[in-house]
C-alpha positions as protocol buffer text, in pm:
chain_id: "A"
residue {
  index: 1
  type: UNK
  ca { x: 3954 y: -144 z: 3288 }
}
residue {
  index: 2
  type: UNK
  ca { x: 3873 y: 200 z: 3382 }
}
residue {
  index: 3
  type: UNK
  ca { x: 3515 y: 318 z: 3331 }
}
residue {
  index: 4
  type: UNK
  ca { x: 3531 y: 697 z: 3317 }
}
residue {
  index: 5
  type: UNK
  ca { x: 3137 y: 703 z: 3295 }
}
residue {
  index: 6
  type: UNK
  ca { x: 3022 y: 548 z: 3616 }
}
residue {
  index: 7
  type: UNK
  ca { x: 3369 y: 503 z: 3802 }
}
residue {
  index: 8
  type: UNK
  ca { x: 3415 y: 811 z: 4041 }
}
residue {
  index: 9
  type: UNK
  ca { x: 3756 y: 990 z: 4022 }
}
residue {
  index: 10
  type: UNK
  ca { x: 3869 y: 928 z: 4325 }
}
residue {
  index: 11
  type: UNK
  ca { x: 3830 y: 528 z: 4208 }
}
residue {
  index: 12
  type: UNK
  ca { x: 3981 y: 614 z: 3859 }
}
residue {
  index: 13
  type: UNK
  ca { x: 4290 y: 785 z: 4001 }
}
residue {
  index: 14
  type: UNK
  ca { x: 4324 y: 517 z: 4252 }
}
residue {
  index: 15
  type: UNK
  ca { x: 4329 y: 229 z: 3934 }
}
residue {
  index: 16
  type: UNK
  ca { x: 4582 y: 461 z: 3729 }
}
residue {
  index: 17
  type: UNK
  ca { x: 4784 y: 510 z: 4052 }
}
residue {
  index: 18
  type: UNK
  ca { x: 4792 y: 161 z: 4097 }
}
residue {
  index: 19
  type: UNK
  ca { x: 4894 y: 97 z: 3729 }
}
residue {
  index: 20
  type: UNK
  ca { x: 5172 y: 292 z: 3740 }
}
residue {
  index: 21
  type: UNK
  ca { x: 5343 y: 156 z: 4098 }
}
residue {
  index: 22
  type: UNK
  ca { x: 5339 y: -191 z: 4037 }
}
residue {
  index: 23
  type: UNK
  ca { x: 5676 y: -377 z: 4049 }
}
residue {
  index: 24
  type: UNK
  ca { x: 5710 y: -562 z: 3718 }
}
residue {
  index: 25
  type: UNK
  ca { x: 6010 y: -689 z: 3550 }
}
residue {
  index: 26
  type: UNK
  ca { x: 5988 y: -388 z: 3287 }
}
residue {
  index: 27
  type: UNK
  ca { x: 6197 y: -35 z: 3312 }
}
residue {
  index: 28
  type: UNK
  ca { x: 6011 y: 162 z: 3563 }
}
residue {
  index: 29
  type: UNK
  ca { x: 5934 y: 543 z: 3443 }
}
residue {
  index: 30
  type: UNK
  ca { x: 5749 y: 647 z: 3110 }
}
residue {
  index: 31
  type: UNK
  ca { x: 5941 y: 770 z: 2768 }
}
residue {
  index: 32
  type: UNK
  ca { x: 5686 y: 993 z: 2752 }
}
residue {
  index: 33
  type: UNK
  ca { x: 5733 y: 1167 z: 3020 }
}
residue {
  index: 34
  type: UNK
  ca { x: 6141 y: 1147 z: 2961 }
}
residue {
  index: 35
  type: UNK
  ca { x: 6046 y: 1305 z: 2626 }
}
residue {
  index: 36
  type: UNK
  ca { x: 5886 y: 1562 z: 2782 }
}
residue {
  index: 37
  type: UNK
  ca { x: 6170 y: 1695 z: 3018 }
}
residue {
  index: 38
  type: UNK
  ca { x: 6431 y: 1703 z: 2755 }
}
residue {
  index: 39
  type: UNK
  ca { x: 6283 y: 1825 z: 2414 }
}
residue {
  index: 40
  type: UNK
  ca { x: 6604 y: 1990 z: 2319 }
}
residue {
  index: 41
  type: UNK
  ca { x: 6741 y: 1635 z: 2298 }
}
residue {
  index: 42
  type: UNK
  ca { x: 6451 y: 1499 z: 2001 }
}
residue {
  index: 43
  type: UNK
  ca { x: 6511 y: 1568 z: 1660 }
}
residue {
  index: 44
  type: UNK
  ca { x: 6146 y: 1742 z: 1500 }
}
residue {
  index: 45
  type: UNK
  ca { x: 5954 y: 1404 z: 1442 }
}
residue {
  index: 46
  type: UNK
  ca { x: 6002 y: 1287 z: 1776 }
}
residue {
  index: 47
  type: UNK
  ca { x: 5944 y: 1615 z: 1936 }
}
residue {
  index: 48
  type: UNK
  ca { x: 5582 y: 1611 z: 1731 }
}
residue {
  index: 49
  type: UNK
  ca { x: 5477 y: 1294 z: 1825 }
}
residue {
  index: 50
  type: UNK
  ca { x: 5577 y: 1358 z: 2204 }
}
residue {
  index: 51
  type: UNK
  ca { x: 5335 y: 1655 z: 2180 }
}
residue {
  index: 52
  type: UNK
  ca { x: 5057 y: 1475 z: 1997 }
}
residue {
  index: 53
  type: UNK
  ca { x: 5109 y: 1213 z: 2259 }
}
residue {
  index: 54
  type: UNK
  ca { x: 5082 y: 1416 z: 2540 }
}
residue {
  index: 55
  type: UNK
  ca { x: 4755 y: 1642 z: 2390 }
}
residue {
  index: 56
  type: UNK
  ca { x: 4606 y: 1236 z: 2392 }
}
residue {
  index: 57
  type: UNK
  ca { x: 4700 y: 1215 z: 2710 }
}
residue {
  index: 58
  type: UNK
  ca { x: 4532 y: 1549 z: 2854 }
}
residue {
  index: 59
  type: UNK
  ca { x: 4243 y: 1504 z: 2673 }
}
residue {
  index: 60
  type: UNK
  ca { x: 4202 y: 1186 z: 2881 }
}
residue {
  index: 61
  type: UNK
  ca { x: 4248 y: 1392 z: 3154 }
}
residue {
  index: 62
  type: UNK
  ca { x: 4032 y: 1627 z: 3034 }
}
residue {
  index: 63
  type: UNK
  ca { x: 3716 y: 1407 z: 3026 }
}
residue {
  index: 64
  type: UNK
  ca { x: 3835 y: 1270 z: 3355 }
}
residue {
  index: 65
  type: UNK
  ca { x: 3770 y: 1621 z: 3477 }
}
residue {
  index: 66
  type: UNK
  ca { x: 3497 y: 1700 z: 3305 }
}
residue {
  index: 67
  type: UNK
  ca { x: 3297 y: 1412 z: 3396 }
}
residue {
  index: 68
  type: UNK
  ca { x: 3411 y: 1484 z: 3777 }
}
residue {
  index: 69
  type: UNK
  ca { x: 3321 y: 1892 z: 3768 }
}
residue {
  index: 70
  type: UNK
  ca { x: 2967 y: 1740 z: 3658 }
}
residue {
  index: 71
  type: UNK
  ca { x: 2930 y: 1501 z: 3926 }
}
residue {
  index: 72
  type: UNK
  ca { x: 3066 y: 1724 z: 4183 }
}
residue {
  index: 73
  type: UNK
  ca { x: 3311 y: 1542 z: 4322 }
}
residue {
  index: 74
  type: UNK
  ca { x: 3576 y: 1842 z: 4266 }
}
residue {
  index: 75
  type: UNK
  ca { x: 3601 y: 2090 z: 4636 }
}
residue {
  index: 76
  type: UNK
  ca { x: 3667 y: 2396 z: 4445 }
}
residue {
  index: 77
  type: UNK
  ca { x: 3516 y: 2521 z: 4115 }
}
residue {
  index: 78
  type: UNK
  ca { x: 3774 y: 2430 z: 3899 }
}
residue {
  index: 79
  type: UNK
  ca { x: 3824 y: 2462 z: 3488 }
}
residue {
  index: 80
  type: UNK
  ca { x: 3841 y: 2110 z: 3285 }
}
residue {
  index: 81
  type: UNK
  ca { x: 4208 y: 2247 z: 3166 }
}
residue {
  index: 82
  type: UNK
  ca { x: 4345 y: 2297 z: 3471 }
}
residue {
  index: 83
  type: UNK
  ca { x: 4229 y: 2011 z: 3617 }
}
residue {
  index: 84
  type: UNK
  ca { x: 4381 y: 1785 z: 3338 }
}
residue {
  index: 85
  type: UNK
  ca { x: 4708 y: 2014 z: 3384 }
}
residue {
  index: 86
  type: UNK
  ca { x: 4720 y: 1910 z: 3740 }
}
residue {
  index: 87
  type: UNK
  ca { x: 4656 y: 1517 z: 3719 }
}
residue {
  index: 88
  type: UNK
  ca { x: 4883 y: 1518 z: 3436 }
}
residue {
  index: 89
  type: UNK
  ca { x: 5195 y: 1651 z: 3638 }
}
residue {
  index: 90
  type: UNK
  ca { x: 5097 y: 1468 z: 3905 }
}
residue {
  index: 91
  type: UNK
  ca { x: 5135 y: 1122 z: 3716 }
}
residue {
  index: 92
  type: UNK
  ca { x: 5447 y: 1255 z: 3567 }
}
residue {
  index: 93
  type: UNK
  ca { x: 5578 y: 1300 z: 3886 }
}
residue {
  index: 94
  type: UNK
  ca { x: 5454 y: 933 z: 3999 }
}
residue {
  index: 95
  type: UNK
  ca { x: 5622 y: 794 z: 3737 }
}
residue {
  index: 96
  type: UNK
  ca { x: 5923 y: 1069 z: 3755 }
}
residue {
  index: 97
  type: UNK
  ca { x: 5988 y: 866 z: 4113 }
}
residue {
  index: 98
  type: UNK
  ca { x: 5958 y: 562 z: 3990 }
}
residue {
  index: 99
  type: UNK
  ca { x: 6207 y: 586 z: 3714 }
}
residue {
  index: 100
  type: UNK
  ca { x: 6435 y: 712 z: 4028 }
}
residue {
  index: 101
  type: UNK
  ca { x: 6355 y: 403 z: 4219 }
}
residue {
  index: 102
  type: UNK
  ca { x: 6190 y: 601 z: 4497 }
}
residue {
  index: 103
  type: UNK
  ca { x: 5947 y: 355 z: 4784 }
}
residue {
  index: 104
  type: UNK
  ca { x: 5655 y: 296 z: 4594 }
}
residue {
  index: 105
  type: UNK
  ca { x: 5448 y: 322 z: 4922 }
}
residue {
  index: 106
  type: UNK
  ca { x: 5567 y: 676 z: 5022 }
}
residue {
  index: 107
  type: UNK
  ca { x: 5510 y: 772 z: 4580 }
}
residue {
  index: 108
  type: UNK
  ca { x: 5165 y: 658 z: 4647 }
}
residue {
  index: 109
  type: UNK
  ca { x: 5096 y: 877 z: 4981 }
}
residue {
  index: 110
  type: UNK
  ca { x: 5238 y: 1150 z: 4804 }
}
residue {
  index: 111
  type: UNK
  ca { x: 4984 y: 1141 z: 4509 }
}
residue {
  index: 112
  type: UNK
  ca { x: 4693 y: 1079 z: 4771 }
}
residue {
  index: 113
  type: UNK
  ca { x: 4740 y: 1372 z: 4949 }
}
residue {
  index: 114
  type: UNK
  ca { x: 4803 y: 1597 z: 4607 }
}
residue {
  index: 115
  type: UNK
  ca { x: 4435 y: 1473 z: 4476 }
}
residue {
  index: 116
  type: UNK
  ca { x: 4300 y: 1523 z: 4844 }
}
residue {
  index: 117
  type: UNK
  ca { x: 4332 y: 1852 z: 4760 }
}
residue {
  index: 118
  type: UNK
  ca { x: 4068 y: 1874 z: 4497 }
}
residue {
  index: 119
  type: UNK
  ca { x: 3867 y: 1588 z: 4544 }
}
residue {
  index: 120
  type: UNK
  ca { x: 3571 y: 1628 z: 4808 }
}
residue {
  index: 121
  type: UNK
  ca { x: 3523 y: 1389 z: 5085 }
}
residue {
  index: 122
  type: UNK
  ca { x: 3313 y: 1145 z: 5007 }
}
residue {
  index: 123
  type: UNK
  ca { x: 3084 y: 1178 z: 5327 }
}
């Protein structure tokens, strides 16, 4: 269970990270995110509720952010929106390499050092 309150970011990307690289019997990947790079192929409904999923999803993001800008754990003054732009392409593109069967362990490196960028050490 995440706690975006008192969990730092760094521990709530970690958990989501996690999440999303586990083997488990399931497809690997995320409709969402297959809905995303091919819109042209969903009729309107679909389309809509790929876009109201996705504004849930960045909102998430977005408090994520928030919460983090306020705590100070972000290097570089940053704006909640692009913040929540950035972790959400960078989970699309977790779960992007999943879906393509890519080594989890080199998927996770790859996220770690694209949130070591805006996360500040925690010395």
């Amino acid at each position: 269970m995440l706690n975006t309150e008192k969990d730092s970011l760094s521990v709530i990307l970690n958990n989501i990270l996690n999440f999303m690289t586990q083997n488990r019997e399931s497809p690997t990947g995320c409709l969402v995110v297959k809905m995303r790079l091919s819109p042209a192929q969903l009729g309107p409904k679909s389309r809509e509720k790929s876009l109201e999923i996705r504004s849930k999803i960045r909102q998430f993001y977005s408090l994520l952010s928030k919460n983090a800008i306020q705590r100070g754990e972000i290097k570089t003054l940053s704006s909640v929106d692009l913040l929540a732009h950035f972790l959400e392409n960078q989970f699309a593109i977790v779960l992007i390499q999943m879906s393509e069967g890519e080594e989890v362990t080199l998927i996770r490196k790859q996220a770690l050092l694209a949130f070591s960028a805006i996360l500040k050490d925690k010395s």
